[in-house]
C-alpha positions as a Python dict, from the first residue, in 0.01 Angstrom:
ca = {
    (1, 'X'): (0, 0, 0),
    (2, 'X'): (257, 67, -223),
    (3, 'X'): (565, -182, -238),
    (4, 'X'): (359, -451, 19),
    (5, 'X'): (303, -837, -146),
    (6, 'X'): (33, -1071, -72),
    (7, 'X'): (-305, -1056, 20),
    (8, 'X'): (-469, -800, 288),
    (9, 'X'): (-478, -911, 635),
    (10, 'X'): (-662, -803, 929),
    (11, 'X'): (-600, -873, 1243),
    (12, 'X'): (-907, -765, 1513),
    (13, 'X'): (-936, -818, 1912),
    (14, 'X'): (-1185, -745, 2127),
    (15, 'X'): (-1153, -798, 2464),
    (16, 'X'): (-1391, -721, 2772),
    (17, 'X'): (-1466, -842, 3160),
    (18, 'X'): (-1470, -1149, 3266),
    (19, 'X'): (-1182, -1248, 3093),
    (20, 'X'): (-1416, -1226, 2771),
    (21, 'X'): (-1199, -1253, 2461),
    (22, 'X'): (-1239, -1258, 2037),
    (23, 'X'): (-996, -1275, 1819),
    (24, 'X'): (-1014, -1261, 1447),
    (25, 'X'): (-716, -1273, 1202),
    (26, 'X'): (-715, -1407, 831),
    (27, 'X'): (-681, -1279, 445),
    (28, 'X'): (-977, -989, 395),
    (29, 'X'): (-1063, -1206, 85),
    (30, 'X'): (-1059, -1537, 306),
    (31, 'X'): (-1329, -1861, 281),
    (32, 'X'): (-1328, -1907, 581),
    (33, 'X'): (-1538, -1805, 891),
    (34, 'X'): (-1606, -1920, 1248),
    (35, 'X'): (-1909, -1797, 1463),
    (36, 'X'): (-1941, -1898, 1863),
    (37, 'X'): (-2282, -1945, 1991),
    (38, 'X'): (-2284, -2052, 2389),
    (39, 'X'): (-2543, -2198, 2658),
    (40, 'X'): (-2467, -2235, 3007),
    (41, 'X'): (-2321, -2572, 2984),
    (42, 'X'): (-2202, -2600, 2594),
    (43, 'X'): (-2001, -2390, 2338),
    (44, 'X'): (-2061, -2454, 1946),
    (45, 'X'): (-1834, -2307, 1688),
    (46, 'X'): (-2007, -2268, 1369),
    (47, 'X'): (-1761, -2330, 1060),
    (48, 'X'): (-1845, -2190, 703),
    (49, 'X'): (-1653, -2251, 385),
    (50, 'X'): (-1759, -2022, 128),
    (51, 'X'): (-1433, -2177, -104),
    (52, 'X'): (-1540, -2393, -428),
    (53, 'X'): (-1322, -2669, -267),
    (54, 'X'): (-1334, -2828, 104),
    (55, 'X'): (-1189, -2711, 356),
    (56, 'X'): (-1026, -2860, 694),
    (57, 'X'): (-1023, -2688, 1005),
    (58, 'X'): (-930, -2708, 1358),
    (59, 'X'): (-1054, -2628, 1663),
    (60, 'X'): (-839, -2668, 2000),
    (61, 'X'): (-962, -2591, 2331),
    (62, 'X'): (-705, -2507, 2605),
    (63, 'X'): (-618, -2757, 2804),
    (64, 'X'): (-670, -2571, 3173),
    (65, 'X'): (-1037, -2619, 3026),
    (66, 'X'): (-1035, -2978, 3084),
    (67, 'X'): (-1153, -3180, 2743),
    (68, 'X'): (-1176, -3560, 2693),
    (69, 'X'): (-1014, -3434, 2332),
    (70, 'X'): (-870, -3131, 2351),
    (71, 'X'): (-883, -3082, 1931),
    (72, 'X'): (-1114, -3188, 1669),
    (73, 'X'): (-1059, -3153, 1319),
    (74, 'X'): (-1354, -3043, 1086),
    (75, 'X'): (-1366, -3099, 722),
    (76, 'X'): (-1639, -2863, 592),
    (77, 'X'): (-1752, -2900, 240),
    (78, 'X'): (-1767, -2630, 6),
    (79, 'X'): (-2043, -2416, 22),
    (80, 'X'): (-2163, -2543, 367),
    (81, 'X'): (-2136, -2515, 750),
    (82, 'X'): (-2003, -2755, 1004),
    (83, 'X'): (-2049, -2769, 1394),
    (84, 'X'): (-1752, -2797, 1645),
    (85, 'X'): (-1948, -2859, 1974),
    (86, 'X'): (-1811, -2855, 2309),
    (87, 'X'): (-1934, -2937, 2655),
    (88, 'X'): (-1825, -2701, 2928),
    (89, 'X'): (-1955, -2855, 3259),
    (90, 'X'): (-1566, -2961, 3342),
    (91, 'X'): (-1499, -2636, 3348),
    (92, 'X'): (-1834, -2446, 3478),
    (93, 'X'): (-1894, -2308, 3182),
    (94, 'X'): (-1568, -2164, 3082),
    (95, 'X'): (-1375, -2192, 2747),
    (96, 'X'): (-1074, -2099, 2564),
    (97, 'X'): (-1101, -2200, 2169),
    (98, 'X'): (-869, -2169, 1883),
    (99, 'X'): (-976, -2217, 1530),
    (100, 'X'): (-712, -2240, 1233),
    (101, 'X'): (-770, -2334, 862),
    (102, 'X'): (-488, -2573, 724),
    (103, 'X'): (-536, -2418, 384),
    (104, 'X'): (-496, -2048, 495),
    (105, 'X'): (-224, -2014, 764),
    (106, 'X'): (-330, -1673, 840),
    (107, 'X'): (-662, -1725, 935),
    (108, 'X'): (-748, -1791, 1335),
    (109, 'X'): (-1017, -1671, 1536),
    (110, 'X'): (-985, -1745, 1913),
    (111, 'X'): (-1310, -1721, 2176),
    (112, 'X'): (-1235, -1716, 2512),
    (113, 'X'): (-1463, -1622, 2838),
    (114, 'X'): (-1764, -1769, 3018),
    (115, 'X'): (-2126, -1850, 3008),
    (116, 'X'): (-2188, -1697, 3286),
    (117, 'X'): (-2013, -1907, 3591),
    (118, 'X'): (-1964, -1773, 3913),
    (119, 'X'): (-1685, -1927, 3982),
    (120, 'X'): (-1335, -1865, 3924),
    (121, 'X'): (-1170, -1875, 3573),
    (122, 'X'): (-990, -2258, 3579),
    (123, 'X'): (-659, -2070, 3460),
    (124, 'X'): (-658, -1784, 3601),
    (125, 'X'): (-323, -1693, 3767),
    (126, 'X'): (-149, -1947, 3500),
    (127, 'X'): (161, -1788, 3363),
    (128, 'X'): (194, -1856, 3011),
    (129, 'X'): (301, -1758, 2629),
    (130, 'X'): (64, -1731, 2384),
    (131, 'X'): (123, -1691, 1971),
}
């Protein structure tokens, strides 16, 4: 557009039942990307860095999910793809993750949902801001 600075941003969210949530945000010409791939009892983000430098990211989980570490930081070299694995039995198989790029500020993609549990969301009725 005319008169705008900076790079082009998007800024997507798709939401769905069962409290089934994606959110993807960044610069359109960003090097970074995050993929979620789930089982019943485990959620792995998938990190690529298609920069010609590495990159550090971080994933944080919510903490109504109930983590031993609630946020692990991922340095994934140029060119390649890292793994950010989490175990979801503590919470029957339901998640809430954040990913953020310290080199990009505007990039973040968020997954949040379940594997399929038949039990109740663990925040669910939690009152609470979110950025």
């Amino acid at each position: 557009m005319p008169g705008t600075s900076g790079p082009a941003t998007y800024d997507l969210i798709v939401r769905g039942p069962n409290g089934f949530l994606q959110r993807y945000a960044g610069a359109i010409d960003g090097t970074a990307d995050a993929r979620l791939k789930t089982t019943p009892q485990r959620a792995e983000i998938h990190l690529t860095n298609r920069a010609a430098t590495p990159q550090v990211l971080t994933v944080a989980l919510d903490e109504a999910y109930a983590a031993d570490s609630p946020l692990q930081t991922v340095s994934v070299a140029s060119g390649a793809t890292a793994v950010s694995a989490w175990s979801l039995a503590r919470s029957d198989g339901w998640y809430d993750l954040t990913v953020r790029s310290a080199a990009d500020r505007s990039f973040l993609c968020r997954f949040a949902g379940s594997t399929g549990s038949r039990n109740t969301d663990p925040a669910i009725g939690r009152m609470r801001l979110t950025a």
